[in-house]
Biotite code that builds the C-alpha atoms (Angstrom):
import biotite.structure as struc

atoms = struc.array([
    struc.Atom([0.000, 0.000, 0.000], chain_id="A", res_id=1, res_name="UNK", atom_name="CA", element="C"),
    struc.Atom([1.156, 3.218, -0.471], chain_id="A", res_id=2, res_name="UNK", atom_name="CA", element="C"),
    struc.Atom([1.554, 6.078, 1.500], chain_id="A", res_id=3, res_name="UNK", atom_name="CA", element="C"),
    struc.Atom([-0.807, 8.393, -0.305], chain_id="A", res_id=4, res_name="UNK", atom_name="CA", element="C"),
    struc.Atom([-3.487, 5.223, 0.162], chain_id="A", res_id=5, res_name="UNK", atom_name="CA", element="C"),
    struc.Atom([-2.531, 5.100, 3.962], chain_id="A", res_id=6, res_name="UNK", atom_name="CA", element="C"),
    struc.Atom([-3.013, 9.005, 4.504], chain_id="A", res_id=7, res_name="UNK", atom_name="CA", element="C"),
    struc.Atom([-6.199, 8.730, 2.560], chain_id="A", res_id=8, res_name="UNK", atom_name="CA", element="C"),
    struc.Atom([-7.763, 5.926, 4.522], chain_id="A", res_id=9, res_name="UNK", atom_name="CA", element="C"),
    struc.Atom([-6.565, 7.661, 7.708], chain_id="A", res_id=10, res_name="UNK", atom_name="CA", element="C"),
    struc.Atom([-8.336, 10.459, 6.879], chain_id="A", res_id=11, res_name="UNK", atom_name="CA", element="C"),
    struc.Atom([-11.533, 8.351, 5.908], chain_id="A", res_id=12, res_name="UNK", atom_name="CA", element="C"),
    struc.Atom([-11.135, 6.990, 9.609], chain_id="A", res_id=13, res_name="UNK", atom_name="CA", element="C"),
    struc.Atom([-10.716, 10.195, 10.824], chain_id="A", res_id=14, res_name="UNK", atom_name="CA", element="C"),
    struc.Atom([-13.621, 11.679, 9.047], chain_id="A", res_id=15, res_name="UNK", atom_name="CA", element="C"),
    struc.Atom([-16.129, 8.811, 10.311], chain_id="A", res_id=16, res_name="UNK", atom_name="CA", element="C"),
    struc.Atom([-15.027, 9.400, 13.866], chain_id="A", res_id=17, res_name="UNK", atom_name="CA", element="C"),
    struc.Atom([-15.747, 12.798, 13.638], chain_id="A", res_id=18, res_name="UNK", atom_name="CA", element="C"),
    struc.Atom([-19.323, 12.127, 12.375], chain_id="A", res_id=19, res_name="UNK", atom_name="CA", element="C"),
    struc.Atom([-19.950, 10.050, 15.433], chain_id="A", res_id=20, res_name="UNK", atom_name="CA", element="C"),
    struc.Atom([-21.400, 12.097, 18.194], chain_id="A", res_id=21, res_name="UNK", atom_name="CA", element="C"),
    struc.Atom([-19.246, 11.448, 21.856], chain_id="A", res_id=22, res_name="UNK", atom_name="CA", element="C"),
    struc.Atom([-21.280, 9.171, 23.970], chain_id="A", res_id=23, res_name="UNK", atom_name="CA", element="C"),
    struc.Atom([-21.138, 11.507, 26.374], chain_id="A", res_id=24, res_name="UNK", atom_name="CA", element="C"),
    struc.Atom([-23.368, 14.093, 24.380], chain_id="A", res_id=25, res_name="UNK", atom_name="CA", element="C"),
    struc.Atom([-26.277, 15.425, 26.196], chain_id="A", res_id=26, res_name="UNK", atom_name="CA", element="C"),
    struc.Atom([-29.399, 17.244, 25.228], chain_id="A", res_id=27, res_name="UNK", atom_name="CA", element="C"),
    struc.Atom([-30.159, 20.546, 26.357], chain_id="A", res_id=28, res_name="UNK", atom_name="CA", element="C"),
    struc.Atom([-32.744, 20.587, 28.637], chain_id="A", res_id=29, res_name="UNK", atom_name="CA", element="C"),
    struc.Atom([-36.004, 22.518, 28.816], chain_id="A", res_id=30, res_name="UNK", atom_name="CA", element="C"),
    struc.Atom([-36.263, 25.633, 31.954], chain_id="A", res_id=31, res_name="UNK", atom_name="CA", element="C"),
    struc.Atom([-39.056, 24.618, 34.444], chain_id="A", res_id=32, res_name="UNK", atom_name="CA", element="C"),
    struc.Atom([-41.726, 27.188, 35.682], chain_id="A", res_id=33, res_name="UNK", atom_name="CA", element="C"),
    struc.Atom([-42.133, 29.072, 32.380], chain_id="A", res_id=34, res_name="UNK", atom_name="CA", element="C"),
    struc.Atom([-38.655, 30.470, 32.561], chain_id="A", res_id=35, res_name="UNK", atom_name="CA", element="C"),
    struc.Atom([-36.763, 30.779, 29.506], chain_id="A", res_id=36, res_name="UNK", atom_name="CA", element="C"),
    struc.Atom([-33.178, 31.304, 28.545], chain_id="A", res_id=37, res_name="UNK", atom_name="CA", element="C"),
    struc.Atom([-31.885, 34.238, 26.458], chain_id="A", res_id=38, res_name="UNK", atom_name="CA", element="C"),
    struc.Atom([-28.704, 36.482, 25.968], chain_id="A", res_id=39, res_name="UNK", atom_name="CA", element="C"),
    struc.Atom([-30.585, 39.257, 27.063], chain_id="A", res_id=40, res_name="UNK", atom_name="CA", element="C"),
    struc.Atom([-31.007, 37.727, 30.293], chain_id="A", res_id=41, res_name="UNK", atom_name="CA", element="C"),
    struc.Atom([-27.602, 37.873, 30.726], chain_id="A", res_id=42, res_name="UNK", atom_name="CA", element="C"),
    struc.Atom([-23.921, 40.266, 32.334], chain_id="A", res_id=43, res_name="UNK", atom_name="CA", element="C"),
    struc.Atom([-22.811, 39.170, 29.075], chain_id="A", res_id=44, res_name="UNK", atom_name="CA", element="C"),
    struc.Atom([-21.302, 42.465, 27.116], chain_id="A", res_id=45, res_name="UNK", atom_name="CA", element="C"),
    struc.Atom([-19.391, 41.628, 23.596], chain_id="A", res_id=46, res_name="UNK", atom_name="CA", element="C"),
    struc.Atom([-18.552, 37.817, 24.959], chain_id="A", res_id=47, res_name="UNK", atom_name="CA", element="C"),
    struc.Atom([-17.431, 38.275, 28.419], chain_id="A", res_id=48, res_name="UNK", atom_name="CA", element="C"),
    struc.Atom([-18.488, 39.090, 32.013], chain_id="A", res_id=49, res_name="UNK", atom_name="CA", element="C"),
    struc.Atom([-16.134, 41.347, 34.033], chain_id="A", res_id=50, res_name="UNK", atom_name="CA", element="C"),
    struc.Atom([-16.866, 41.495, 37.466], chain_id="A", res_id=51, res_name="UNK", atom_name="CA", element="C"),
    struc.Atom([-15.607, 43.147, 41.025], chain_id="A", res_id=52, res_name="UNK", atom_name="CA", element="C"),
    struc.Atom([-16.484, 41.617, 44.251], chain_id="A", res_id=53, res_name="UNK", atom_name="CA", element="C"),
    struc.Atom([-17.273, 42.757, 47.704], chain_id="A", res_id=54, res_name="UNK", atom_name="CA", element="C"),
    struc.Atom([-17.473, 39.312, 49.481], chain_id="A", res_id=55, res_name="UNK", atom_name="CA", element="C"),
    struc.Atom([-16.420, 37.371, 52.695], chain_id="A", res_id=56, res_name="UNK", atom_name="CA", element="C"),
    struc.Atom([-17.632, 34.464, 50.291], chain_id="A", res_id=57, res_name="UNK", atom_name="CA", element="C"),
    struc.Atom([-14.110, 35.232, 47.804], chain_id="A", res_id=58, res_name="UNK", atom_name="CA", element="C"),
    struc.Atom([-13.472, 31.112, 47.593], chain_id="A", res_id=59, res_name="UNK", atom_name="CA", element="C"),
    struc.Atom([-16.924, 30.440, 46.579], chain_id="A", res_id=60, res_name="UNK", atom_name="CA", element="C"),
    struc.Atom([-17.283, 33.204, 44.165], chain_id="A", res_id=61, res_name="UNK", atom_name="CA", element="C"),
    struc.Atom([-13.384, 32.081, 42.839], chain_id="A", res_id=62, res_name="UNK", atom_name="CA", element="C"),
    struc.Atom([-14.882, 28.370, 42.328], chain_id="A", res_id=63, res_name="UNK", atom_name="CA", element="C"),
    struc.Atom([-17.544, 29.170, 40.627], chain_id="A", res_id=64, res_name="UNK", atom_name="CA", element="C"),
    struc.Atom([-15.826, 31.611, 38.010], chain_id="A", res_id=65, res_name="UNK", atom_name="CA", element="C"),
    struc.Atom([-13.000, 29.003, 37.420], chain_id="A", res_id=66, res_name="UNK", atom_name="CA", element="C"),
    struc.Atom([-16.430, 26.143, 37.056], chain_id="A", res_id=67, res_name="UNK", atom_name="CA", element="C"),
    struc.Atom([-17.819, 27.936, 34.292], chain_id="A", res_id=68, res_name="UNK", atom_name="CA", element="C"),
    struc.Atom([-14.391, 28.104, 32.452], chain_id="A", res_id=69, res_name="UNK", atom_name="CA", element="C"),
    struc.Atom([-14.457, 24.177, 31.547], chain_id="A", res_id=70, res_name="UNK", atom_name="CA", element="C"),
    struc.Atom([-13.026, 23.275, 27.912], chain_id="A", res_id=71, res_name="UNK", atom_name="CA", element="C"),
    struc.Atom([-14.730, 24.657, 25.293], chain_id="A", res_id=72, res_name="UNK", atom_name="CA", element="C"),
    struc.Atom([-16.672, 27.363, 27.211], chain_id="A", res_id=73, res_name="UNK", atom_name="CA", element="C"),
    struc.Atom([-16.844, 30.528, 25.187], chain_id="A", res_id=74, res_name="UNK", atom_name="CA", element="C"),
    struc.Atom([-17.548, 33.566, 27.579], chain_id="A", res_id=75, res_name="UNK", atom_name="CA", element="C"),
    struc.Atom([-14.463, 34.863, 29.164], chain_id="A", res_id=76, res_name="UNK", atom_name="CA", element="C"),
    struc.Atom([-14.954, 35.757, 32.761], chain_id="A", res_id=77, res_name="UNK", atom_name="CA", element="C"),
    struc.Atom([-12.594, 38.222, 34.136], chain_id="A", res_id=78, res_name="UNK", atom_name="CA", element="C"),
    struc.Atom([-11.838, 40.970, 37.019], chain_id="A", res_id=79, res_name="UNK", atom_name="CA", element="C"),
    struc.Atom([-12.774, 44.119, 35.885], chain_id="A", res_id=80, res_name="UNK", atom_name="CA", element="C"),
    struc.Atom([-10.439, 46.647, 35.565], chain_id="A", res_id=81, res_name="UNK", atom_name="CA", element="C"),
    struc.Atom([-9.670, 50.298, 34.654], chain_id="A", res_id=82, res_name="UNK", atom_name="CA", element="C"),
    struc.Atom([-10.438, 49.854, 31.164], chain_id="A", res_id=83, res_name="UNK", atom_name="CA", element="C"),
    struc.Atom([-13.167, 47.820, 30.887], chain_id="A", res_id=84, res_name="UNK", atom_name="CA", element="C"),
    struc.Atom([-17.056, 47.660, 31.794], chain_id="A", res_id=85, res_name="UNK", atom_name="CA", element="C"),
    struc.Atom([-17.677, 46.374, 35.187], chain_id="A", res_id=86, res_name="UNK", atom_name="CA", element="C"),
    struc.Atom([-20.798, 43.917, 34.341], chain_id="A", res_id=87, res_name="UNK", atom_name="CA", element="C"),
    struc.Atom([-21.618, 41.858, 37.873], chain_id="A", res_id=88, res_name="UNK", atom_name="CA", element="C"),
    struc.Atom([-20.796, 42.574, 41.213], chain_id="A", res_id=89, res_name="UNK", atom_name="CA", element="C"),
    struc.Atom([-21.076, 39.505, 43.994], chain_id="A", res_id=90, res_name="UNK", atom_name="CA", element="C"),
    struc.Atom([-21.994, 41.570, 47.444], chain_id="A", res_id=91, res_name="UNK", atom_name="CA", element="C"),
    struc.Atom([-23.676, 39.924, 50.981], chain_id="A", res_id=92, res_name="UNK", atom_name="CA", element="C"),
    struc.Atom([-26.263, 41.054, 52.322], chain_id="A", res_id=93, res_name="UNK", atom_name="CA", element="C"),
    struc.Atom([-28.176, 39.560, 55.637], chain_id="A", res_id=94, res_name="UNK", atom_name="CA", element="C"),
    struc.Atom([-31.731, 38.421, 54.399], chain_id="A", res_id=95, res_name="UNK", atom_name="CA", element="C"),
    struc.Atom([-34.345, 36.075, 56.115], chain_id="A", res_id=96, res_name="UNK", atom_name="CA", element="C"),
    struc.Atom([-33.686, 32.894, 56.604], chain_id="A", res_id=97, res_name="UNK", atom_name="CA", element="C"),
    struc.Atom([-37.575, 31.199, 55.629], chain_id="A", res_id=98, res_name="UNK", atom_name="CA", element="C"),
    struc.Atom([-37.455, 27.649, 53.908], chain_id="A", res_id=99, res_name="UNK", atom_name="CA", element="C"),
    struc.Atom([-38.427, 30.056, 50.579], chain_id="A", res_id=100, res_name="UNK", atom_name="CA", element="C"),
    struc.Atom([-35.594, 32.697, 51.113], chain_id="A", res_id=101, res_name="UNK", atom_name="CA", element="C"),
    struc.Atom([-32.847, 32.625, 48.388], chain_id="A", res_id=102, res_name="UNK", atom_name="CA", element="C"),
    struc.Atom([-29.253, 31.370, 49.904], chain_id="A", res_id=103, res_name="UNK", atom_name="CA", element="C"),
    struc.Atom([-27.955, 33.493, 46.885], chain_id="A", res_id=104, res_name="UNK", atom_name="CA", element="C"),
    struc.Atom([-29.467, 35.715, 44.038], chain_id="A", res_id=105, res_name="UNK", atom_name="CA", element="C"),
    struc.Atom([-28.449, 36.703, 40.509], chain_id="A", res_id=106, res_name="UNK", atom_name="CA", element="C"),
    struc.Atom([-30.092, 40.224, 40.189], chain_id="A", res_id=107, res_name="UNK", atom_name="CA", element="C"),
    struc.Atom([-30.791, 41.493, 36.759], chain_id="A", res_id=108, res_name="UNK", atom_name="CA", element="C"),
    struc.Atom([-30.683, 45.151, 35.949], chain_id="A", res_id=109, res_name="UNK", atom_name="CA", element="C"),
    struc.Atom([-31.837, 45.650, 32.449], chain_id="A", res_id=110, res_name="UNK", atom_name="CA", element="C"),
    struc.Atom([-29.964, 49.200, 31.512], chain_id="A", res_id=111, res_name="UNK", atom_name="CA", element="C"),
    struc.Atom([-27.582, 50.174, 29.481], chain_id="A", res_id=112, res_name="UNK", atom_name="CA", element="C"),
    struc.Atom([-23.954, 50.238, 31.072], chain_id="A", res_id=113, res_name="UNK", atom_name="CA", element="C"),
    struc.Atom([-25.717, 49.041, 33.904], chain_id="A", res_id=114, res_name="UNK", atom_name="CA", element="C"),
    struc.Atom([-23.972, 46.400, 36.491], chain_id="A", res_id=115, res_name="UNK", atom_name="CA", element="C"),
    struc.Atom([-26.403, 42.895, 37.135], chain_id="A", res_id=116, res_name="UNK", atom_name="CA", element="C"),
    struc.Atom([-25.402, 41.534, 40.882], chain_id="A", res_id=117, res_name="UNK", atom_name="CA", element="C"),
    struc.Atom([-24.814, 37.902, 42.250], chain_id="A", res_id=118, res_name="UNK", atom_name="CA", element="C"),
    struc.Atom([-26.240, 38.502, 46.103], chain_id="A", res_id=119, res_name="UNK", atom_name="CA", element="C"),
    struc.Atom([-25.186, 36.056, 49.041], chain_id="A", res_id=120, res_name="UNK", atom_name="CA", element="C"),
    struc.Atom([-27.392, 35.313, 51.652], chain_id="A", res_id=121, res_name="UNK", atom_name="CA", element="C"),
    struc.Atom([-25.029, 35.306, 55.055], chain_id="A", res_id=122, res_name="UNK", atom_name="CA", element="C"),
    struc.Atom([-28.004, 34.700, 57.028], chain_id="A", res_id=123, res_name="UNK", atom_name="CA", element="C"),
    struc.Atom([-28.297, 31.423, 54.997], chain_id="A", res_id=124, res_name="UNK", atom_name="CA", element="C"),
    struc.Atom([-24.467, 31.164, 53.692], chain_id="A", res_id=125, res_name="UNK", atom_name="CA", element="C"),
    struc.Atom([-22.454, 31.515, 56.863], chain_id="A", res_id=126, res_name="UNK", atom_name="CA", element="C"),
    struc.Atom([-22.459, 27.747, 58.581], chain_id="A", res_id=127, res_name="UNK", atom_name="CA", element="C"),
    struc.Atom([-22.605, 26.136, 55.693], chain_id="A", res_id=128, res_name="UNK", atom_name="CA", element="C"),
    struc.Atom([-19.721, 24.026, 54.210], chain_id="A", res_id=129, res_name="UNK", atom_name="CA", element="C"),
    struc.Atom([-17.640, 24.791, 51.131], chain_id="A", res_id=130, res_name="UNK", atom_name="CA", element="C"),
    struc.Atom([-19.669, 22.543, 48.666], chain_id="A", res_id=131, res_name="UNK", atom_name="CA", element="C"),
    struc.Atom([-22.841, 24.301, 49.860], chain_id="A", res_id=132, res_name="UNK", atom_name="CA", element="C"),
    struc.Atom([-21.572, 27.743, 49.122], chain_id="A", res_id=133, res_name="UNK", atom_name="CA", element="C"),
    struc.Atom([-19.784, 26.535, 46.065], chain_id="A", res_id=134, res_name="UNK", atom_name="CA", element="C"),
    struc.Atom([-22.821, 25.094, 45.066], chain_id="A", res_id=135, res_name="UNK", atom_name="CA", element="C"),
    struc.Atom([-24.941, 28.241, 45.586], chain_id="A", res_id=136, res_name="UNK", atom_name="CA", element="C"),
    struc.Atom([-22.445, 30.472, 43.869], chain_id="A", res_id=137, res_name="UNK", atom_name="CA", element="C"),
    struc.Atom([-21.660, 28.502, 40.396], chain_id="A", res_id=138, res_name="UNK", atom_name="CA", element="C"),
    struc.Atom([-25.531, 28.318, 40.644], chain_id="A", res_id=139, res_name="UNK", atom_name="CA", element="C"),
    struc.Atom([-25.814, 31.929, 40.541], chain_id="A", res_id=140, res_name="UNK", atom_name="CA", element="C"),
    struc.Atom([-22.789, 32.513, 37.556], chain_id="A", res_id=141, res_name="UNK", atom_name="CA", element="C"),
    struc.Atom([-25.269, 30.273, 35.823], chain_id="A", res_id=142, res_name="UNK", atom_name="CA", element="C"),
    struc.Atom([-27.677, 32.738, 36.009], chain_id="A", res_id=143, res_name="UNK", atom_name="CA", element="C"),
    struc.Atom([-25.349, 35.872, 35.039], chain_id="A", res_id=144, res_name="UNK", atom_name="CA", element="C"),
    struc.Atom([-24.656, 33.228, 31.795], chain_id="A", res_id=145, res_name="UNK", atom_name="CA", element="C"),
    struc.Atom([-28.252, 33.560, 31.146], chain_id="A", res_id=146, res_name="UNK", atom_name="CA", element="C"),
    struc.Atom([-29.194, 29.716, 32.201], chain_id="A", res_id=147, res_name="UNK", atom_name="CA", element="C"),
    struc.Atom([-32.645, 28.740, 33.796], chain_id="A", res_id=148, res_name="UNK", atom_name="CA", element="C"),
    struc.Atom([-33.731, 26.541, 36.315], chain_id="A", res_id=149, res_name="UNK", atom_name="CA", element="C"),
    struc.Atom([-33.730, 22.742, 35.604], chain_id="A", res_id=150, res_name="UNK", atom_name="CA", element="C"),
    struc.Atom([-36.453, 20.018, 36.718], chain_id="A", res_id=151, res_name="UNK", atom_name="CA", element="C"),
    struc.Atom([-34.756, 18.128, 39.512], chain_id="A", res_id=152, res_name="UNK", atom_name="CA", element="C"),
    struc.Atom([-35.234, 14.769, 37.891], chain_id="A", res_id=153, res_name="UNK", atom_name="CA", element="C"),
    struc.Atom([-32.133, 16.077, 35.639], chain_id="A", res_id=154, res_name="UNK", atom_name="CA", element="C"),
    struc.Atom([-28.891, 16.322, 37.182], chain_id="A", res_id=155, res_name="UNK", atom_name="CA", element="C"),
    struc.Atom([-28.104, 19.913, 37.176], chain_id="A", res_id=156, res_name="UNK", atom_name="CA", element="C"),
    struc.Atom([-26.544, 22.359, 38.802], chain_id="A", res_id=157, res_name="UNK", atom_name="CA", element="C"),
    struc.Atom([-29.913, 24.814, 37.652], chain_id="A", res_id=158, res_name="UNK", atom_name="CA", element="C"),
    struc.Atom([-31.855, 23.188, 39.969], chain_id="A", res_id=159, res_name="UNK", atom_name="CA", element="C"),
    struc.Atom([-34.007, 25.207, 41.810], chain_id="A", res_id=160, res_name="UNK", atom_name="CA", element="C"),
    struc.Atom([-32.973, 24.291, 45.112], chain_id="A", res_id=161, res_name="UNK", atom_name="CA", element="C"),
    struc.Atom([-29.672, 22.910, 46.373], chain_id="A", res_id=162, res_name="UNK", atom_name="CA", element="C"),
    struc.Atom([-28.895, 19.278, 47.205], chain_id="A", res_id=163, res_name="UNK", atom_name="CA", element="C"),
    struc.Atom([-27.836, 19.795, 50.730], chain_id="A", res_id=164, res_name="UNK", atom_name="CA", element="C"),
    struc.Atom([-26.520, 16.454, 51.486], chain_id="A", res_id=165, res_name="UNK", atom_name="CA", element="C"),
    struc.Atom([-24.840, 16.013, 47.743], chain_id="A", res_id=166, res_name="UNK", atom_name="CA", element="C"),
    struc.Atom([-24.497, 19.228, 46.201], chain_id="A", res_id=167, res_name="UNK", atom_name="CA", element="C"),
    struc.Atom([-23.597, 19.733, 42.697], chain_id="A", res_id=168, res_name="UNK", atom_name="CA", element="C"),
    struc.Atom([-20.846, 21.874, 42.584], chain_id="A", res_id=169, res_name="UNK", atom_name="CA", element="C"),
    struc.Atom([-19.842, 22.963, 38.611], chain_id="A", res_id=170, res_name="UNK", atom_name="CA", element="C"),
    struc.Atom([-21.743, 22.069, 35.405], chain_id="A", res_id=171, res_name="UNK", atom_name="CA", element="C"),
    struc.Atom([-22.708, 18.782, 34.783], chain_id="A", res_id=172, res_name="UNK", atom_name="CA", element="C"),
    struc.Atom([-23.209, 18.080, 30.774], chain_id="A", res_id=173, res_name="UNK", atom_name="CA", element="C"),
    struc.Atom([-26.610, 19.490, 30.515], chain_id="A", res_id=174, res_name="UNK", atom_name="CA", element="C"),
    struc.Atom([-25.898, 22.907, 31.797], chain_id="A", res_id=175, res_name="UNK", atom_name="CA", element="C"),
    struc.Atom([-22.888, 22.921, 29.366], chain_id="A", res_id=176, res_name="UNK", atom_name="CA", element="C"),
    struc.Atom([-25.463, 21.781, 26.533], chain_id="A", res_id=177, res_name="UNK", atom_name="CA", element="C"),
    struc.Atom([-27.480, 24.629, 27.350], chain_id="A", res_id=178, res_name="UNK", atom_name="CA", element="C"),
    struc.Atom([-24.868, 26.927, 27.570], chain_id="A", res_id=179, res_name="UNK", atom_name="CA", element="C"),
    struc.Atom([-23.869, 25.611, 24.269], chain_id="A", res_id=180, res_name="UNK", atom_name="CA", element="C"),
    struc.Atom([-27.170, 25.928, 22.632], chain_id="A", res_id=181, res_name="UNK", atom_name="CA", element="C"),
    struc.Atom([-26.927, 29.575, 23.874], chain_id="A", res_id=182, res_name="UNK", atom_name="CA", element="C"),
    struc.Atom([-23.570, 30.884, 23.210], chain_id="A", res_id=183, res_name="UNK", atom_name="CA", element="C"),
    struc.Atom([-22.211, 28.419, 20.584], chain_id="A", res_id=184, res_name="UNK", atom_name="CA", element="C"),
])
């Protein structure tokens, strides 16, 4: 055989691999509760989110920026910084502590040059361990990404509530399919 017919039926093999889907490939999933995602529900500003902070929860918040930068993920997250648009801001605040009170809160503000914020709960953060307020806070970058809720009988880390005895800490392969379906 020759090696022109070798590189050719390399590539053929190549080629048919490529057609094959990974077995890993998940579907994006539908947002529960008649939410919906969209860019415009987004920090995103011309592919990226720059951010400040003004946390005790700085390990969380550092987790959950670093989660959201798997392979493959397209929106940059960075500090803001003299030169740039400031688009979230994590803060605490000390909120009620009800069964229905948010441990953490992305907050949307729809104006131009406007900063969104990623709230923390201390009244419901402080006490808990790291993979709770891990957890909470990748759940809320999810948000700023423009992500919805999940139904709970998909593992997620969109789910509405977190999993307080297992909780899921960074994307699992249908937030990244959403994500995908979202921002390519």
């Amino acid at each position: 055989m020759t090696t022109r017919a070798i590189s050719l039926a390399a590539c053929t093999v190549a080629a048919c691999l490529l057609a094959i889907p990974p077995a890993h490939a998940v579907d994006p999933a539908p947002c529960v509760n008649g939410e919906s995602e969209s860019r415009t529900k987004s920090a995103v500003d011309d592919g990226e989110i720059r951010w400040t902070d003004a946390t005790k929860y700085d390990t969380a918040r550092t987790w959950a920026l670093s989660a959201w930068q798997y392979p493959g993920a397209k929106i940059k997250l960075a500090p803001d910084s003299a030169t740039t648009v400031n688009d979230l801001e994590f803060q605490d605040y000390t909120g009620p502590t009800g069964d229905r009170d948010p441990v953490a809160s992305y907050v949307r503000d729809s104006g131009i040059g406007r900063t969104d914020f990623i709230r923390f709960n201390r009244s419901k953060m402080d006490g808990r361990n790291r993979a709770y307020q891990d957890s909470a806070a990748a759940h809320e970058v999810g948000h700023a990404l423009g992500l919805c809720h999940k139904d709970g009988k998909i593992l997620s880390l969109m789910w509405t509530s977190i999993n307080v005895s297992m909780p899921v800490t960074e994307p699992q392969p249908v937030d990244k399919a959403n994500y995908k379906k979202m921002w390519g």
